[in-house]
VEXTI-419172 format. One record per residue (C-alpha): z, x, y. Coordinates in steps of 0.05 Angstrom, whole numbers, padded with zeros to 5 digits, always signed. Example, Ala and Ser with C-alpha at 12.3 -4.5 7.8 and 13.67 -1.06 7.14 Angstrom:
! residues 2
+00156+00246-00090 +00143+00273-00021 
This chain:
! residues 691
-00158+00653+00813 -00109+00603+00845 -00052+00584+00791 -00046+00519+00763 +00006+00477+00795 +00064+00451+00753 +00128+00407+00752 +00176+00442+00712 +00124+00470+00663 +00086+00404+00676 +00015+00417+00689 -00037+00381+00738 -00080+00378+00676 -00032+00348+00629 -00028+00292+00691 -00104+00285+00695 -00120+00286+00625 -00068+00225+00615 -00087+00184+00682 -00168+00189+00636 -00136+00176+00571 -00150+00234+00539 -00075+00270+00534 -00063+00253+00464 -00002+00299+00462 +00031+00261+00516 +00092+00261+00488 +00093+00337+00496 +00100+00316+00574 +00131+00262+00589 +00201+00243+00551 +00262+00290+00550 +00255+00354+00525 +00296+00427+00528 +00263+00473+00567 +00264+00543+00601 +00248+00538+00682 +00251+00607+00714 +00300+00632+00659 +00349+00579+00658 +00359+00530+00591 +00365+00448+00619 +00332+00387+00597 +00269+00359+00637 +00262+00282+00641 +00192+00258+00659 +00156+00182+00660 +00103+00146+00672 +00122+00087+00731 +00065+00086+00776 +00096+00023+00819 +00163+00048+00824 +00202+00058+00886 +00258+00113+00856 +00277+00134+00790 +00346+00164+00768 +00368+00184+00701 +00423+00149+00681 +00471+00169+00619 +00540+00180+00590 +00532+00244+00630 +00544+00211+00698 +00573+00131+00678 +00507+00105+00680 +00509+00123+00755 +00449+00176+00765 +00444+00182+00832 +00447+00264+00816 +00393+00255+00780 +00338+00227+00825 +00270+00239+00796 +00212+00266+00841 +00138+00241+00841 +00082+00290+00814 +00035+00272+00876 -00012+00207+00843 +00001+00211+00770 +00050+00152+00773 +00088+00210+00736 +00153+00220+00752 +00201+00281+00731 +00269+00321+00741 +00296+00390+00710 +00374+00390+00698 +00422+00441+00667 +00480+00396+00651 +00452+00370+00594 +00461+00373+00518 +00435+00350+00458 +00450+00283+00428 +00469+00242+00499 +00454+00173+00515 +00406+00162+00567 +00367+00105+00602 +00316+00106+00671 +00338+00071+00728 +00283+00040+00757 +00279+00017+00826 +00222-00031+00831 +00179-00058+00896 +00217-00121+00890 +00288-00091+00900 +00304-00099+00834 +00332-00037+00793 +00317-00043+00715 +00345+00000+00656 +00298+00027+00616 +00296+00053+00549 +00242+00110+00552 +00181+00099+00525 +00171+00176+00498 +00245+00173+00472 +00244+00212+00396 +00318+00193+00382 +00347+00128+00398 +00419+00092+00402 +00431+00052+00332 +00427-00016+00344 +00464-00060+00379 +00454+00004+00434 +00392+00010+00470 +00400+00076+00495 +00354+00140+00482 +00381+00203+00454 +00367+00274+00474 +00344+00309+00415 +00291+00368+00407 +00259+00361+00338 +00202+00405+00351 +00231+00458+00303 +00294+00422+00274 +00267+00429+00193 +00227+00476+00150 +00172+00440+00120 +00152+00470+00052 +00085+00420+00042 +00036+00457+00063 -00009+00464-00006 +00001+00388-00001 -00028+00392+00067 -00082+00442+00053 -00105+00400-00005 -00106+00331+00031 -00155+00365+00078 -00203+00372+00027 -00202+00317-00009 -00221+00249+00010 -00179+00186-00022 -00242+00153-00027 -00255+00178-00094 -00191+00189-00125 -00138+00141-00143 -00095+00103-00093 -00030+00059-00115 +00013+00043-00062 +00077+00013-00074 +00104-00026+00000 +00167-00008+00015 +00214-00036+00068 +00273+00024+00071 +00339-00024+00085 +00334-00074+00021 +00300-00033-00028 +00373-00017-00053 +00437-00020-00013 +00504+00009-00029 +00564-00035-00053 +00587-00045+00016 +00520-00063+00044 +00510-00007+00080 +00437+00019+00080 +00410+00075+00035 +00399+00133+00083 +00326+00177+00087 +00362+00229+00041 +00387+00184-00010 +00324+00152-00017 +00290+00211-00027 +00333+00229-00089 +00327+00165-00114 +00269+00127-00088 +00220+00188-00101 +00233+00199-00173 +00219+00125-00194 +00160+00122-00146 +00119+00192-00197 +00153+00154-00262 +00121+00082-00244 +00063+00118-00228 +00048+00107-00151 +00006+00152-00112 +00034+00131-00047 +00094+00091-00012 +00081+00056+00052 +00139+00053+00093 +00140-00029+00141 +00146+00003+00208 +00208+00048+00218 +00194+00056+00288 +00259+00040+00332 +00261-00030+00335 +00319-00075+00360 +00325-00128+00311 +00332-00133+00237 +00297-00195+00229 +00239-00166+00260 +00233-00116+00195 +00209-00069+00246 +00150-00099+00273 +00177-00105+00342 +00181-00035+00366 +00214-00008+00419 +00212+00068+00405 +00141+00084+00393 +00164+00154+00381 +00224+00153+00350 +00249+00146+00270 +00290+00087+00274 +00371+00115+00260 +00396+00054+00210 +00371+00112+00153 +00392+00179+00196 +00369+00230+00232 +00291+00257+00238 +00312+00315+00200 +00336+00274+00145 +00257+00223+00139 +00220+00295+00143 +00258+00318+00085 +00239+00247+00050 +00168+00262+00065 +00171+00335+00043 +00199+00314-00026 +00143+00260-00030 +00098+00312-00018 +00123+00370-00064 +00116+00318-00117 +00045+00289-00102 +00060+00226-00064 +00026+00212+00001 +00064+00165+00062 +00029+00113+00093 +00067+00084+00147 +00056+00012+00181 +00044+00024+00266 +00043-00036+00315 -00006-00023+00371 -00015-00099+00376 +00042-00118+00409 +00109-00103+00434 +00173-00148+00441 +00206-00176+00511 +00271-00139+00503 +00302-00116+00577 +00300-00045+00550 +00232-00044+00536 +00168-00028+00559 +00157-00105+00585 +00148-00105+00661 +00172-00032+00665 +00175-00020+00733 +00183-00087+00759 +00105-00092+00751 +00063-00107+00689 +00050-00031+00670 +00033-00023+00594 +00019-00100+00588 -00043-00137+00618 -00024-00179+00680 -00056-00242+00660 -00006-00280+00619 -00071-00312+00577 -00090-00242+00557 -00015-00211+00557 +00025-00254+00509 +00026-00267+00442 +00066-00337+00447 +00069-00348+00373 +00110-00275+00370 +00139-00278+00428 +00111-00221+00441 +00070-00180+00503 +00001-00154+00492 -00015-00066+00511 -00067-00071+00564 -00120-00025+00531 -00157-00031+00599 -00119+00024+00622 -00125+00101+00609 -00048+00115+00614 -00033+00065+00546 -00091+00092+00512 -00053+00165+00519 +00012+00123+00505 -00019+00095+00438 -00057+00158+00413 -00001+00199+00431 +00042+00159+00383 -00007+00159+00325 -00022+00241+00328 +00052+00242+00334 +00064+00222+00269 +00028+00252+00242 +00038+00327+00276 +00109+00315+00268 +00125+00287+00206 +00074+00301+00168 +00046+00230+00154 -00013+00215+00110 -00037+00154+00143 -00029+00090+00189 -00033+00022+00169 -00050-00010+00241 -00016-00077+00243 -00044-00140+00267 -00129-00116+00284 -00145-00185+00284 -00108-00195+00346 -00131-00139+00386 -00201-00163+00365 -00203-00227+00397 -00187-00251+00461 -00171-00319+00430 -00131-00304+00374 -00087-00357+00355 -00102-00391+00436 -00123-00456+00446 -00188-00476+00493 -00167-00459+00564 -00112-00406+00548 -00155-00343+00538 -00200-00310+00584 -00277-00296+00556 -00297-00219+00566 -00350-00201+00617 -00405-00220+00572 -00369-00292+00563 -00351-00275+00487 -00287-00275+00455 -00282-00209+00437 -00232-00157+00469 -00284-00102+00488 -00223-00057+00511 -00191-00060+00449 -00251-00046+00406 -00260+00016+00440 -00189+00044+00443 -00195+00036+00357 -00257+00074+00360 -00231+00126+00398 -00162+00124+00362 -00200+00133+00297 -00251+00187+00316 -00193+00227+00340 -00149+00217+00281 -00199+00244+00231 -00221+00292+00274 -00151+00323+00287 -00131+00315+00216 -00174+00311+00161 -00176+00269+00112 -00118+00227+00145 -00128+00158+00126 -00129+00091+00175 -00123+00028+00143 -00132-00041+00186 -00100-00099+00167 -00154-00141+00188 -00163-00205+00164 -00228-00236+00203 -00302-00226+00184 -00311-00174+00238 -00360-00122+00220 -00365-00051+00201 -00289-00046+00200 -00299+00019+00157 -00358+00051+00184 -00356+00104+00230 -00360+00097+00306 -00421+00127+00322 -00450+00075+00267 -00421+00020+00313 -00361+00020+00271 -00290+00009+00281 -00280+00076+00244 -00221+00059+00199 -00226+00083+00132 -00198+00026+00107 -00192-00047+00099 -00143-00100+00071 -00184-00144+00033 -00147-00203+00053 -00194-00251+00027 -00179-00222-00043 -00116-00233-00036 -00124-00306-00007 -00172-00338-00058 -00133-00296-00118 -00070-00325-00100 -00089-00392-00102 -00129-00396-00157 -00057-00364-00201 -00022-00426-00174 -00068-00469-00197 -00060-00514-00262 -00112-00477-00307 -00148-00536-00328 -00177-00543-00257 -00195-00474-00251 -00267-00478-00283 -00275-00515-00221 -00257-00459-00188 -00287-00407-00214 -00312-00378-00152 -00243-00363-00126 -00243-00296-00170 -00320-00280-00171 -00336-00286-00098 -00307-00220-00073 -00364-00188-00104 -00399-00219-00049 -00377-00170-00009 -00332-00106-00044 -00375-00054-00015 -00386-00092+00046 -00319-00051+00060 -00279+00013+00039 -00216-00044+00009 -00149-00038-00009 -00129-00102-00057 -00066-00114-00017 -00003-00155-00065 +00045-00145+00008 +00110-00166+00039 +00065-00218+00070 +00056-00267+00011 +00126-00263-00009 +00166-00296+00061 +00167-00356+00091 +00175-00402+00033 +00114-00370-00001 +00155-00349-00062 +00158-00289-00098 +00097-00262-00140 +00120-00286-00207 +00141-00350-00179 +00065-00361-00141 +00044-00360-00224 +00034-00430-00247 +00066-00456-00306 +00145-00456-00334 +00189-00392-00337 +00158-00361-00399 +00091-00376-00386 +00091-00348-00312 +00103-00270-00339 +00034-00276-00374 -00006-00308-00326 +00028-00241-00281 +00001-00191-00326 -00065-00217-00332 -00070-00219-00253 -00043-00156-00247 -00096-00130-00301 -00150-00158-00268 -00122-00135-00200 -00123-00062-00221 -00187-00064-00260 -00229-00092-00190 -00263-00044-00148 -00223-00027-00078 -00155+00011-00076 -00083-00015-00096 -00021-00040-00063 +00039-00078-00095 +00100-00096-00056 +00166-00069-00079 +00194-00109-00133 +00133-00145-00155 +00133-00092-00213 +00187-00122-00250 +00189-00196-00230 +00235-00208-00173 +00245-00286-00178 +00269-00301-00106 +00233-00287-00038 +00243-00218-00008 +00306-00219+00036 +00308-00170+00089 +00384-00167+00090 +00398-00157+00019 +00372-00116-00039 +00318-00122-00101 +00346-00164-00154 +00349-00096-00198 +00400-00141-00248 +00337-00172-00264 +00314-00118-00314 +00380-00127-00361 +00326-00196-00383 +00290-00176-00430 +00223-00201-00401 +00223-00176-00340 +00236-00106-00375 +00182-00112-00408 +00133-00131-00353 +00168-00072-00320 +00149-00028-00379 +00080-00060-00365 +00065-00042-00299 +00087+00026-00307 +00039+00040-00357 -00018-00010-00323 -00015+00043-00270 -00015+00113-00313 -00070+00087-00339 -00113+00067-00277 -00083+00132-00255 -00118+00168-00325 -00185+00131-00321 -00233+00155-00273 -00279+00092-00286 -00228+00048-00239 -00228+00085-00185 -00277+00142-00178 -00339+00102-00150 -00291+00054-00109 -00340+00045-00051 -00416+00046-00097 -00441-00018-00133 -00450+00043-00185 -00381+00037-00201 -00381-00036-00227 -00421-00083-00270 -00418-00154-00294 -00412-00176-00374 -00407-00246-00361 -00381-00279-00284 -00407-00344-00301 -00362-00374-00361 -00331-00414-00320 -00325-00461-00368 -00275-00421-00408 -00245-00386-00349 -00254-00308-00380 -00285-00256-00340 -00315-00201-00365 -00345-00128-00337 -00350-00060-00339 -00321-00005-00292 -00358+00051-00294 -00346+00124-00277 -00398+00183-00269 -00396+00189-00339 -00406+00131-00394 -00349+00162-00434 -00311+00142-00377 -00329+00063-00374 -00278+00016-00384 -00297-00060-00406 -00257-00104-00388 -00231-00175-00416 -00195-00229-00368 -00177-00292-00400 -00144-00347-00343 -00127-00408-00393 -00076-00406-00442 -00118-00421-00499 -00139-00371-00543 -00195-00347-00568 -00206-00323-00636 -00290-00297-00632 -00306-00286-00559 -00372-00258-00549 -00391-00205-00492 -00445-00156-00477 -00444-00077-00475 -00493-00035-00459 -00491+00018-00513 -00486+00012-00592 -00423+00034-00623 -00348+00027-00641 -00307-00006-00575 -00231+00016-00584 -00179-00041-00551 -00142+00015-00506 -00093-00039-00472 -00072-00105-00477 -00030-00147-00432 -00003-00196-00492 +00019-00139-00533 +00092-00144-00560 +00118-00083-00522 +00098-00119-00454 +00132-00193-00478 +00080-00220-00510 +00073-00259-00566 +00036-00231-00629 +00014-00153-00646 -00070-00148-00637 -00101-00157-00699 -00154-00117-00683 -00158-00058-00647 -00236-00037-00658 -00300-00082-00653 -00370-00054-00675 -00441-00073-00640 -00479-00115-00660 -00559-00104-00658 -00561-00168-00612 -00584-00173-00535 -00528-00210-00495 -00548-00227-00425 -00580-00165-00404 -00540-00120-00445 -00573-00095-00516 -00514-00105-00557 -00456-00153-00568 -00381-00147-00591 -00348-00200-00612 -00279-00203-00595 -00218-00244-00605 -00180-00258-00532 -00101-00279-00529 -00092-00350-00475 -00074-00311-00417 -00087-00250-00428 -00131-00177-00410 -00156-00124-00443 -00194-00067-00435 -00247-00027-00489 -00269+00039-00481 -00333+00064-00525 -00312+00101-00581 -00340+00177-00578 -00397+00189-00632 -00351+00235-00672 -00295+00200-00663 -00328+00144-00688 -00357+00178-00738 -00301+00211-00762 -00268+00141-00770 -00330+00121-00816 -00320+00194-00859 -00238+00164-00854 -00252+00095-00872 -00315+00110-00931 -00261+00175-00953 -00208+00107-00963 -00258+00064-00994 -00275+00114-01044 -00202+00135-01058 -00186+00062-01065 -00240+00046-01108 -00217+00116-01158 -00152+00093-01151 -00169+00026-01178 -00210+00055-01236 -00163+00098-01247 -00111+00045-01242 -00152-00006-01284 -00162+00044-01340 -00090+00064-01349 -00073-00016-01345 -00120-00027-01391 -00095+00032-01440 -00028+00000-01435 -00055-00078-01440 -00081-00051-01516 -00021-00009-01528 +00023-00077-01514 -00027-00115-01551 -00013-00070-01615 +00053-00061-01613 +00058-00142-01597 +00020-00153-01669 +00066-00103-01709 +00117-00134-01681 +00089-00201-01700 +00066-00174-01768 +00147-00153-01787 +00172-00216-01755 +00129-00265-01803 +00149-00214-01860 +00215-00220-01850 +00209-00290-01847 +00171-00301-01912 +00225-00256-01949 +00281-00304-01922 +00244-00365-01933 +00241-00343-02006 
């Protein structure tokens, strides 16, 4: 048998499976990387620049010069490559590309894992193939056997550089958030943080969703020694990572991947399918093989590496669509003259397949925020094959209705009941991001309608209602104590905040909203079955409540829950339940603990023999103006045993008061005689002296 050809340990099949699109451990190929040729310890440079006239590798190694470092062809790969023994770890290097046009650009590279903190746009050599010890691996073995679509997800959004910031604004690094950031993530009660994009990316103001280093942990926070150890801690104390990855779209920077060797190479040609002109931003040509490797390579990378738990894929709509966000004449209809981007829908089919397939259980979550179908259901249903959706629509019509002056919400009803339209159309995430809090949107106590005091109560009864619908959870970082200005990228979370005493409390709230979605199977166990929910009462429109019932495997489980959306209260509310017994109030936004503004009066309601829509019984309760609640069924015995409590009080009262009576009554006679003896000697005495 003839070996295998190879360039520097580079194989022809590495090349062929990447020119098809199917090397989705590029990364293992081309980039820099320490290797052994023949014996002898150097670093091997390889990249993809199929137009290119030369390449040299250019570095602090040789001022930028690199003429001793010309890189060779590998035969038609559009591959390039180069094995040299001057090298070490941790130097600055670019490609110099000389392009058809007699034009040299410097190039960051694309497979870089290290790169120069910004304002430099260098790469760094670095080998992190074996550079920690991972000690997650029941975390690992566990996640592979259990799907997230029936146990409880709470992500709390994170963007690393203003969750907190030192004194002298520098950022928090990966290690120090780890110490910090991890323990208040398992207190508030969080099963997973999702990192915005930390992905090298040149500009702040970006917030990382820009990229430049597809492969590389962005160095404002450290080293990629330093976010694995974040991760592992996570991990070793039950918290996944989710981390936000922009396959959309990639930013015009000179060091980038835009026109990379002088021709349009990971970008489509055609500027009306290339650019995003509302970003600024050039569009990955998913037409071609080599940036389908590029792109799967990155996701599998981030996961194999560091351990990841999912992706949240940035901006689907706009890989979707052809026209997205163009105007008539500036987009180019596919071959069947529609406006969808055929190429793209298959590169997210085949990016998903391969994800689950290579790692089990790993989750993919599309922000997607069009009516395009079967988002969630597997490829070879015709599906996109994410495993999850943002419901954005949620979000949208939520939103709006908690801004609006509650005497025009009856009108608006619909607003809050029409996403179960549609809930297990989907596999959803209800999705409280970054998003909604920029651009003069205000923050997410400040989108509440009303003054100061009355906006914290409007917030816990969204935020009730939010966790008590069916689909999965995310909150972005300081909505869970009331930040009053918009997120700013370039400065911290009003933590002073908490020293008020109402925004303490509604921290104290959320904390224990989410132990107890975390404790109650009913809100998130049957997540994707119509099983899992049930209506009380949708249409009160009138009155603004909702009411329904999650519902677990078991009844026990149920929760029943209470939304009232107008400040008024009211004091005999009636709603339906399926089942005859005690119903226990288990939590209530508007109790004093959380800010608000009386105890509950009443903490158990009893059935009533009396059909209520199509439920055989009726409670009647008594609901706080903006407020929720939620009942669970009292367990026969329990019950019972607070009848045997509650008849064993009666009857001690009612001894008590015999008792009590008799004795008074004892006494009332005693008093009486002793009062006439004592009258008797008085009038004696004054007979004698009146004599």
């Amino acid at each position: 048998m003839t070996e295998e050809k190879t360039w520097a340990n580079i194989s022809r099949f590495q090349t062929y499976l990447f020119n098809s699109g199917d090397n989705f451990k590029s990364y293992e190929m081309l980039g820099s990387h320490k290797v052994k040729i023949d014996g002898v310890d150097g670093w091997r440079f390889a990249v993809w620049a199929p137009k290119a006239v030369s390449v040299r590798v250019v570095g602090d190694f040789n001022d930028w010069n690199g003429y001793d470092k010309m890189l060779e062809r590998i035969e038609t790969s559009g591959v390039w490559y180069g094995f040299f023994t001057d090298i070490e770890e941790g130097m600055l290097y670019k490609y110099a590309i000389e392009a058809e046009n007699g034009e040299t650009y410097y190039k960051a590279d694309p497979y870089a894992v290290k790169s120069e903190l910004r304002p430099g746009t260098a790469s760094v050599t670095k080998d992190i193939s074996n550079n920690y010890k991972w000690g997650d691996k029941a975390w690992i073995s566990a996640r592979s056997k259990n799907s997230t679509l029936t146990e409880p997800m709470n992500i709390y959004e994170i963007h690393i550089g203003s969750w907190k910031i030192h004194d002298d604004g520098s950022f928090y690094t990966y290690r120090e958030l780890a110490d910090e950031l991890v323990p208040y993530v398992k207190k508030m009660g969080y099963t997973h943080i999702e990192l915005m994009p930390i992905t090298e990316y040149p500009f702040d103001g970006s917030w990382g969703y820009q990229v430049t280093g597809f492969f590389s942990a962005t160095t404002r926070y450290g080293e990629s020694e330093d976010l694995k150890y974040l991760i592992d801690k996570c991990h070793k104390n039950h918290i996944g990572i989710i981390m936000d990855w922009v396959p959309a779209h990639f930013p015009r920077d000179a060091h980038g991947l835009r026109m990379f060797d002088g021709t349009p190479v990971y970008e489509y040609a055609d500027p009306r399918l290339g650019e995003h002109k509302d970003w600024g931003t050039m569009v990955f040509d998913y037409s071609k093989s080599e940036v389908v490797s590029f792109l799967i390579s990155s996701a599998y990378f981030w996961a194999e590496q560091y351990h990841i738990d999912g992706i949240r894929v940035d901006a689907v709509s706009s890989m979707l669509y052809r026209d997205y966000s163009r105007n008539d004449g500036e987009w180019v209809p596919n071959e069947y003259g529609g406006n969808g981007n055929l190429e793209a829908v298959d590169f997210l089919k085949k990016l998903n397949k391969i994800m689950g397939t290579e790692f089990p259980n790993f989750m993919m979550v599309a922000e997607e925020s069009t009516a395009w179908p079967l988002v969630t259901a597997p490829p070879e249903n015709d599906g996109l094959g994410f495993n999850y959706k943002w419901n954005m629509g949620w979000m949208n019509d939520t939103l709006r209705y908690m801004g609006m002056d509650p005497y025009f919400r009856k009108d608006n009803h619909s607003l809050l009941t029409f996403m179960m339209m549609y809930a297990y159309s989907e596999n959803y995430i209800l999705p409280l991001s970054h998003d909604e809090v920029v651009h003069g949107k205000g923050s997410m106590l400040n989108k509440m309608f009303g003054e100061y005091d009355e906006k914290f109560a409007a917030y816990r009864t969204l935020l009730g209602y939010y966790m008590t619908m069916p689909g999965k959870k995310m909150l972005f970082m300081g909505g869970e104590f009331g930040q009053m200005l918009e997120w700013r990228y370039d400065d911290q979370l009003e933590w002073n905040v908490l020293e008020i005493d109402k925004h303490k409390r509604l921290h104290q709230y959320v904390k224990d909203l989410n132990h107890f979605y975390m404790e109650n199977k009913a809100l998130w166990e049957l997540d994707t079955s119509w099983d899992g929910f049930r209506w009380v009462n949708e249409a009160d429109s009138e009155n603004s409540v909702l009411s329904y019932i999650r519902r677990g495997r078991h009844a026990a489980d149920n929760v029943v829950v209470v939304a009232n959306f107008t400040p008024v209260e009211r004091p005999i509310y009636k709603i339906g339940v399926p089942l005859a017994g005690e119903y226990e109030v288990v939590f209530h936004s508007s109790a004093v603990k959380y800010g608000g503004n009386k105890r509950i009066t009443k903490k158990v309601y009893k059935t009533k023999n009396m059909q209520f829509s199509d439920m055989m019984y009726t409670i009647e309760v008594a609901i706080d103006g903006n407020s929720v609640m939620f009942l669970k069924k009292k367990p026969a015995d329990k019950a019972a045993a607070s009848k045997k409590k509650t008849t064993a009080s009666k009857t001690a009262k009612k001894t008590t008061d015999k008792t009590e009576s008799a004795t008074a009554k004892k006494a009332a006679v005693k008093k009486t005689t002793a009062t006439k003896t004592a009258a008797k000697k008085t009038s004696t005495r004054t007979n004698k002296s009146a004599k």
